[in-house]
PDB file as gemmi writes it, atoms N, CA and C in Angstrom:
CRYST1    1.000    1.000    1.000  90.00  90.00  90.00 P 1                      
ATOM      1  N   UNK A   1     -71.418  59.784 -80.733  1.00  0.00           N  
ATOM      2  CA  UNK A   1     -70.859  61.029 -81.225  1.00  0.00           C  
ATOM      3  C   UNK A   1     -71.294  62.174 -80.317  1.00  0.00           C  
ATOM      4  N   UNK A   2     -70.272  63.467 -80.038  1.00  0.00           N  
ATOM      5  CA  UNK A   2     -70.696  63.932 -79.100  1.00  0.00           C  
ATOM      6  C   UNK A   2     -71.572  65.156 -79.980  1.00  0.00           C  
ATOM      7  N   UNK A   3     -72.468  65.698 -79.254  1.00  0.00           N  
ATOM      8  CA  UNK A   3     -73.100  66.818 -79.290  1.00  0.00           C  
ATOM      9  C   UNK A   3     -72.572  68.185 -79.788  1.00  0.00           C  
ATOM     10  N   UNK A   4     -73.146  69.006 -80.694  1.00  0.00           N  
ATOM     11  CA  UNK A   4     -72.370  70.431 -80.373  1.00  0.00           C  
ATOM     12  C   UNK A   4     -72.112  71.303 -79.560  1.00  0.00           C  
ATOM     13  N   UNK A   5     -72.979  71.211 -78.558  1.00  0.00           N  
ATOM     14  CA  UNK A   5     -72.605  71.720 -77.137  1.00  0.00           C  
ATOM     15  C   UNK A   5     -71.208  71.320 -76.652  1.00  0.00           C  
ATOM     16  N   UNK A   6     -71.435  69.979 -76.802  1.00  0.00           N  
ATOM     17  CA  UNK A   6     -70.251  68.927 -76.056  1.00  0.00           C  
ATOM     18  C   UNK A   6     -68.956  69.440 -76.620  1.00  0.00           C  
ATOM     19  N   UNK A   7     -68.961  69.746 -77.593  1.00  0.00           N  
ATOM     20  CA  UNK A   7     -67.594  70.024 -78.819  1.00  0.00           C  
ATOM     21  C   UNK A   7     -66.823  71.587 -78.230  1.00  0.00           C  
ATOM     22  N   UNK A   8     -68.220  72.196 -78.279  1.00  0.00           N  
ATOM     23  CA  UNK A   8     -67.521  73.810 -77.632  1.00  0.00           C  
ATOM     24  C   UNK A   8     -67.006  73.705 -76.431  1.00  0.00           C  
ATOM     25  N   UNK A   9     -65.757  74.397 -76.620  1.00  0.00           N  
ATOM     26  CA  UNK A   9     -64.833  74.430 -75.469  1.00  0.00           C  
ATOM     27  C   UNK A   9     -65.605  75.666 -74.465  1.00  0.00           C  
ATOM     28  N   UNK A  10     -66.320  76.171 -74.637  1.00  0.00           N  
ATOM     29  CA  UNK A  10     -66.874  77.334 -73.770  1.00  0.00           C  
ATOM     30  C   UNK A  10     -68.228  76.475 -72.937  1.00  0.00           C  
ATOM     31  N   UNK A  11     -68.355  75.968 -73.913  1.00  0.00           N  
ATOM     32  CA  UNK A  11     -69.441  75.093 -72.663  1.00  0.00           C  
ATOM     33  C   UNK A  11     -69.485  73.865 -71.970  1.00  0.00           C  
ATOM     34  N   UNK A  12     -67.966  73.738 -71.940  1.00  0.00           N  
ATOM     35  CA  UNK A  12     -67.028  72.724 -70.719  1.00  0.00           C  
ATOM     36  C   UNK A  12     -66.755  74.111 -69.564  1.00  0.00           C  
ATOM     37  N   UNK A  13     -66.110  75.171 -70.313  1.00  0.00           N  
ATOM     38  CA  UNK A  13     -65.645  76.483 -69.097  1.00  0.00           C  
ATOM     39  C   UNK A  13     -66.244  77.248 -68.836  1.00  0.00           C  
ATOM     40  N   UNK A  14     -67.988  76.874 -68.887  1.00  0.00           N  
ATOM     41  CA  UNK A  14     -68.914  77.621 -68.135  1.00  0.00           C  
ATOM     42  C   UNK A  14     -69.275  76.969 -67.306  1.00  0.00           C  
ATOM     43  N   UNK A  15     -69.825  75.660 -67.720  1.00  0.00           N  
ATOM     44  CA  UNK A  15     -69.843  74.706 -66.441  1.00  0.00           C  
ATOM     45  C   UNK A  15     -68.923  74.681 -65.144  1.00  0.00           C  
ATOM     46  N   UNK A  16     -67.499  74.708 -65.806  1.00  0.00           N  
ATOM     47  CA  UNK A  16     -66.950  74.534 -64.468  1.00  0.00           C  
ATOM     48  C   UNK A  16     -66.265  75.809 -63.787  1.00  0.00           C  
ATOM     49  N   UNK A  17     -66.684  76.739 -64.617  1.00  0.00           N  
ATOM     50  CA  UNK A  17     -66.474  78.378 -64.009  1.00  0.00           C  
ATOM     51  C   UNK A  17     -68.215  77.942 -62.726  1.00  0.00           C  
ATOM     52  N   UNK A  18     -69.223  77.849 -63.092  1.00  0.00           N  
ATOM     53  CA  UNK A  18     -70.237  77.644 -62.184  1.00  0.00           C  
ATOM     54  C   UNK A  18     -69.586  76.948 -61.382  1.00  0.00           C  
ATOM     55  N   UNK A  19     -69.291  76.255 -61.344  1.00  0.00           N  
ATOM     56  CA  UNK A  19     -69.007  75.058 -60.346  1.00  0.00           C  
ATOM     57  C   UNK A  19     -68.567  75.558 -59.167  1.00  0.00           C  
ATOM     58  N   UNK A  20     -66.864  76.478 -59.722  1.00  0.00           N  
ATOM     59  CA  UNK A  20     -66.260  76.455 -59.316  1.00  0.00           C  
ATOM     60  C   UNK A  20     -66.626  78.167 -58.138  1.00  0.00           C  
ATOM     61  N   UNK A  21     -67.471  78.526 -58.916  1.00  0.00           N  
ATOM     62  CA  UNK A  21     -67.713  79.887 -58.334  1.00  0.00           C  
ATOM     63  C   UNK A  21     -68.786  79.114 -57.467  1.00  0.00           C  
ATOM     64  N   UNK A  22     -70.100  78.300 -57.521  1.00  0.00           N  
ATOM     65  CA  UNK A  22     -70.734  78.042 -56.283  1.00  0.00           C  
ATOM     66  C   UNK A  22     -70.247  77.374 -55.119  1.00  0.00           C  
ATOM     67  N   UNK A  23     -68.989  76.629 -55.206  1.00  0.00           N  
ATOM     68  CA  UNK A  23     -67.968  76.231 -54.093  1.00  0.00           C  
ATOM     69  C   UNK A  23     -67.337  77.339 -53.323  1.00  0.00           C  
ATOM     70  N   UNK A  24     -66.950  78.246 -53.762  1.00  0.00           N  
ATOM     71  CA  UNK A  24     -66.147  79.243 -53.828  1.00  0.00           C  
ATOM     72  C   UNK A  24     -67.197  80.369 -52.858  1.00  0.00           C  
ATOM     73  N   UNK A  25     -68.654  80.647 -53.453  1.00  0.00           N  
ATOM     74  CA  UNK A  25     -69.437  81.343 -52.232  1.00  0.00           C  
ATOM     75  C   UNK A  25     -70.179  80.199 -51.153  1.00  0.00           C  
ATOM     76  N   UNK A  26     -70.292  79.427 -51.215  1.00  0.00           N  
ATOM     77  CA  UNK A  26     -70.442  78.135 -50.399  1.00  0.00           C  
ATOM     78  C   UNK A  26     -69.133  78.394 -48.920  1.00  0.00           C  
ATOM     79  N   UNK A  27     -68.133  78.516 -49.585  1.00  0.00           N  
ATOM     80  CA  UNK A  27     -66.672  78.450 -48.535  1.00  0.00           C  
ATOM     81  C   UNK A  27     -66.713  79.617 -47.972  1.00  0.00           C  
ATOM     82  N   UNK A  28     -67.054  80.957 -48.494  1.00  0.00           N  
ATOM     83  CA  UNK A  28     -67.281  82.398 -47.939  1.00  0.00           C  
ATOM     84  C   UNK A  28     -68.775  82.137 -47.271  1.00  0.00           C  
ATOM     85  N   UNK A  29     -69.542  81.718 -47.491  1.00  0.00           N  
ATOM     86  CA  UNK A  29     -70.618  81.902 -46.443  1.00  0.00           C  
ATOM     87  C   UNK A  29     -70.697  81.068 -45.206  1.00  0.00           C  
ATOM     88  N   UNK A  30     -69.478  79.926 -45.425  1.00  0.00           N  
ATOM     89  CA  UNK A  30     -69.526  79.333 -44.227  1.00  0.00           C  
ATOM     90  C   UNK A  30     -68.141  79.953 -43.322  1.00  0.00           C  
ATOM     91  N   UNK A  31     -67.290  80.539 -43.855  1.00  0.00           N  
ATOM     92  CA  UNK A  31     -66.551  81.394 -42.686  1.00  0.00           C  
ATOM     93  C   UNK A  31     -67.136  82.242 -41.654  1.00  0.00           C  
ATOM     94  N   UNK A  32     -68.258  82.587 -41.890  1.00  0.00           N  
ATOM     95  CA  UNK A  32     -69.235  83.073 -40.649  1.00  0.00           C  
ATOM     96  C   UNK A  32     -69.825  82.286 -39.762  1.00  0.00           C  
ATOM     97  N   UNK A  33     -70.002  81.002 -40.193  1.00  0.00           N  
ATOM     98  CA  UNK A  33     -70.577  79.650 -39.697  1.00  0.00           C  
ATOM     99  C   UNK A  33     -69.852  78.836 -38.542  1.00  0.00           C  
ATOM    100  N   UNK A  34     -68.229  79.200 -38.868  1.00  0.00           N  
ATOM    101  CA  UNK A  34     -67.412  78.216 -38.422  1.00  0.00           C  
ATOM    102  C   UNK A  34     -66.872  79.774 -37.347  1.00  0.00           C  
ATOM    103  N   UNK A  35     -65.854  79.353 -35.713  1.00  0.00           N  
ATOM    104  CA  UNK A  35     -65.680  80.053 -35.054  1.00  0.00           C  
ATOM    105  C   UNK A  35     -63.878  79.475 -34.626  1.00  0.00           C  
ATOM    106  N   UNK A  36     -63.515  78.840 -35.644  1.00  0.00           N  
ATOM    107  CA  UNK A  36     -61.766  78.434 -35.599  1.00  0.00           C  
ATOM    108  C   UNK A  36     -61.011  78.659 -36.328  1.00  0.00           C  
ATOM    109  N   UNK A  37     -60.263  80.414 -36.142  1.00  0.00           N  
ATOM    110  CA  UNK A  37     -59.610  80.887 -36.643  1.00  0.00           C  
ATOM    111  C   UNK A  37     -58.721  80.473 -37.992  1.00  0.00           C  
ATOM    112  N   UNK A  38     -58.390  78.932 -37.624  1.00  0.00           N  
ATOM    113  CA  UNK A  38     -57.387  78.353 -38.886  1.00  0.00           C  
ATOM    114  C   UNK A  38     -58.008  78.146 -39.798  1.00  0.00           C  
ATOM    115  N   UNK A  39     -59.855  77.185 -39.006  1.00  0.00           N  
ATOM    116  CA  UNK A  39     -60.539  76.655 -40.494  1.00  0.00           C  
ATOM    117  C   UNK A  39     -61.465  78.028 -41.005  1.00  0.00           C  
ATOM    118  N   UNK A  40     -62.009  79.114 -40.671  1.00  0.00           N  
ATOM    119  CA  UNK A  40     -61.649  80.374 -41.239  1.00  0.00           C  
ATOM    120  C   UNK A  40     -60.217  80.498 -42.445  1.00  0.00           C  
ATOM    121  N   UNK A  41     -59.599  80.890 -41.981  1.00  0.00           N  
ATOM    122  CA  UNK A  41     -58.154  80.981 -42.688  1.00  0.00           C  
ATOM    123  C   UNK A  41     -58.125  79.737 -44.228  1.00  0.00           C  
ATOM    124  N   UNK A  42     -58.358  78.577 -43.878  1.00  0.00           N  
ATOM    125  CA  UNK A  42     -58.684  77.507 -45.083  1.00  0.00           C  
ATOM    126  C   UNK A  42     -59.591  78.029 -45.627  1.00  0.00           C  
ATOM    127  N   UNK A  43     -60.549  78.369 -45.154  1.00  0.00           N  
ATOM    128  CA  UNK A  43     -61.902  78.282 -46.156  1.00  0.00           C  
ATOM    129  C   UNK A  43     -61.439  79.683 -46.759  1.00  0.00           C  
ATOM    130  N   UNK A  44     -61.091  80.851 -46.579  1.00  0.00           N  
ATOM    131  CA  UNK A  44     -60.798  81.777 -47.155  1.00  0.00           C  
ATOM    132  C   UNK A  44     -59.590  81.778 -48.234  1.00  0.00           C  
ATOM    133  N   UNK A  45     -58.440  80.916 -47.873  1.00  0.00           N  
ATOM    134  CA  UNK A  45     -57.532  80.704 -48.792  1.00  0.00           C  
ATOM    135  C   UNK A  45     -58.157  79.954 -50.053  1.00  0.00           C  
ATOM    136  N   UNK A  46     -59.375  78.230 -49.508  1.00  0.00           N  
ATOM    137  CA  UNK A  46     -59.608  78.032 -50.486  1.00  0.00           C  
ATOM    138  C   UNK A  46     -60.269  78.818 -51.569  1.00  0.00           C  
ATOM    139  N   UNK A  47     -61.358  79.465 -50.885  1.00  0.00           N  
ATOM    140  CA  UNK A  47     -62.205  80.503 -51.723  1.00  0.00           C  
ATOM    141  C   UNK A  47     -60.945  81.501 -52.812  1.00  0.00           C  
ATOM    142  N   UNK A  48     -59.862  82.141 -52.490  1.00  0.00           N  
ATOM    143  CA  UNK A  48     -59.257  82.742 -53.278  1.00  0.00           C  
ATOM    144  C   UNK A  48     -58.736  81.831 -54.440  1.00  0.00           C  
ATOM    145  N   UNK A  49     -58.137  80.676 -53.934  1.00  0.00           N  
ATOM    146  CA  UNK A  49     -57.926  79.944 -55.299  1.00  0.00           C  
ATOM    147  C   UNK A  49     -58.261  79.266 -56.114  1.00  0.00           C  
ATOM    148  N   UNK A  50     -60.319  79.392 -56.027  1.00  0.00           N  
ATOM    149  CA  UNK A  50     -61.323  78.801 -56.666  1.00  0.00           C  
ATOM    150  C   UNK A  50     -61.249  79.858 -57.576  1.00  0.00           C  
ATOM    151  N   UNK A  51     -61.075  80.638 -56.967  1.00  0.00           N  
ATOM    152  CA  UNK A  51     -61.304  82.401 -57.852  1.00  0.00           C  
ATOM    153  C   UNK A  51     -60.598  82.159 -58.762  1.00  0.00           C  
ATOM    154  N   UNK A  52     -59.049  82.173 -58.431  1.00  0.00           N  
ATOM    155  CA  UNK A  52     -58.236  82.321 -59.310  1.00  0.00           C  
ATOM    156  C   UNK A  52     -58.470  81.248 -60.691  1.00  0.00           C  
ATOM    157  N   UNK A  53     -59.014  79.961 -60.518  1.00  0.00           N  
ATOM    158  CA  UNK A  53     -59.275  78.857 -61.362  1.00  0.00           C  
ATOM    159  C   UNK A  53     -60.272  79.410 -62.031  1.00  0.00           C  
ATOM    160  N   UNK A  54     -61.437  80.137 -61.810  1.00  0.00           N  
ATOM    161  CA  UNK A  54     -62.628  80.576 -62.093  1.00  0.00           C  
ATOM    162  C   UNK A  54     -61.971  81.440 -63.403  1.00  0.00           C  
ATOM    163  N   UNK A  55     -61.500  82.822 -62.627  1.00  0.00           N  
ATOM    164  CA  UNK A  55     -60.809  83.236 -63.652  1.00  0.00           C  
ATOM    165  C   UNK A  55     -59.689  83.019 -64.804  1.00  0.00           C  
ATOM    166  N   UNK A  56     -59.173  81.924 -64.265  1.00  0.00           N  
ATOM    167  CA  UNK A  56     -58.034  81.157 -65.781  1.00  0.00           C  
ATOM    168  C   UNK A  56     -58.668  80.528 -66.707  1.00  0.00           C  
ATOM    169  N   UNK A  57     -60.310  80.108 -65.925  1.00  0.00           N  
ATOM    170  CA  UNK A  57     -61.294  79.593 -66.935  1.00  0.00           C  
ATOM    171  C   UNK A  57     -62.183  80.517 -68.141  1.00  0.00           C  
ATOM    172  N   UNK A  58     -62.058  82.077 -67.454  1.00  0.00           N  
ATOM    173  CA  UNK A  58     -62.828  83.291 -68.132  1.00  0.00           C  
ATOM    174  C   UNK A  58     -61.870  83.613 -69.110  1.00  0.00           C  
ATOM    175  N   UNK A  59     -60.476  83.855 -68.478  1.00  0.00           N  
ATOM    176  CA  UNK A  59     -59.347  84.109 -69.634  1.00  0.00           C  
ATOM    177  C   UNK A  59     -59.017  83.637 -70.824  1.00  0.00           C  
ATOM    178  N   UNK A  60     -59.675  82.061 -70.688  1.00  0.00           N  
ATOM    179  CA  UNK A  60     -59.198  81.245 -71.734  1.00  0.00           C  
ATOM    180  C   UNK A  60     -60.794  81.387 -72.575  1.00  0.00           C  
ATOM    181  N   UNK A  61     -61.528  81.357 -72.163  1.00  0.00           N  
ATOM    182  CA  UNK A  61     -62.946  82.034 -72.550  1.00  0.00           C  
ATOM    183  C   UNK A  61     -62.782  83.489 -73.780  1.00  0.00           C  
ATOM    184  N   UNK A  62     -61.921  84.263 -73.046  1.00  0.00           N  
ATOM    185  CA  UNK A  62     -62.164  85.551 -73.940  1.00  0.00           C  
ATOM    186  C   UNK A  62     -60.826  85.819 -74.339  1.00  0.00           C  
ATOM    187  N   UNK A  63     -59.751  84.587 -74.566  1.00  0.00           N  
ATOM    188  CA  UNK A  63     -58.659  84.599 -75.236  1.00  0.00           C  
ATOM    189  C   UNK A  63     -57.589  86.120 -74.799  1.00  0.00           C  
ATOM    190  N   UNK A  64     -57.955  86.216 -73.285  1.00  0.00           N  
ATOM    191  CA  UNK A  64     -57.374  87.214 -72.685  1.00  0.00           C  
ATOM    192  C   UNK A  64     -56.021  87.185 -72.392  1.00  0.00           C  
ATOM    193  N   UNK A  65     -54.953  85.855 -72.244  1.00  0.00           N  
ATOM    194  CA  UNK A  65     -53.668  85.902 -72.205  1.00  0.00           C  
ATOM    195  C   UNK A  65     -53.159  85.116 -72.974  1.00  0.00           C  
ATOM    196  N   UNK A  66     -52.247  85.669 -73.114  1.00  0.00           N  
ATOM    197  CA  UNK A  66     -51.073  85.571 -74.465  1.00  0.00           C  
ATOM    198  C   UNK A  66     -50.832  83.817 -74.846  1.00  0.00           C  
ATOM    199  N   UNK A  67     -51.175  82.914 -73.810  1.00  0.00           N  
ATOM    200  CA  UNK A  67     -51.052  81.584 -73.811  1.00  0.00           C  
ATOM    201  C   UNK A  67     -52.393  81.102 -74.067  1.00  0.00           C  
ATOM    202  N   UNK A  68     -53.252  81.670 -74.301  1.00  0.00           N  
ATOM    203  CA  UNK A  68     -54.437  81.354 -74.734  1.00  0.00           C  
ATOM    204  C   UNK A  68     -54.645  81.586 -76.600  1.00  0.00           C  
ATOM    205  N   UNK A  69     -54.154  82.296 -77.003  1.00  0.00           N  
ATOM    206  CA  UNK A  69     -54.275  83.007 -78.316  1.00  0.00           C  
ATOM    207  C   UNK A  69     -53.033  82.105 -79.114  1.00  0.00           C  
TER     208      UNK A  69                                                      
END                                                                             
């Protein structure tokens, strides 16, 4: 049987809000690291759409859009 932790949906979308945000500055601190314009360009695109996941994970967190409620 699972846990009450386990049950709350907020503490599945904190976990992977972390997750997803330490990948996310992981990929921005290595665009300084790396010196090839394209894989620059990847790592920055990926970083924006960790974000964006990060945040669909906060939204659904604080029942912020209309598909959440």
């Amino acid at each position: 049987m699972a846990s009450a932790p386990d049950r709350d949906p907020r503490h599945h979308t904190q976990k992977m809000r972390k997750a997803l945000d330490d990948i996310r500055n992981h990929l921005r601190e290595d665009v300084a690291k790396v010196d090839e314009p394209q894989l620059k360009a990847v790592f920055e695109t990926s970083a924006e759409v960790l974000g964006g996941l990060s945040k669909a994970f906060e939204d659904y967190e604080r029942k912020n859009e209309a598909a959440w409620k």
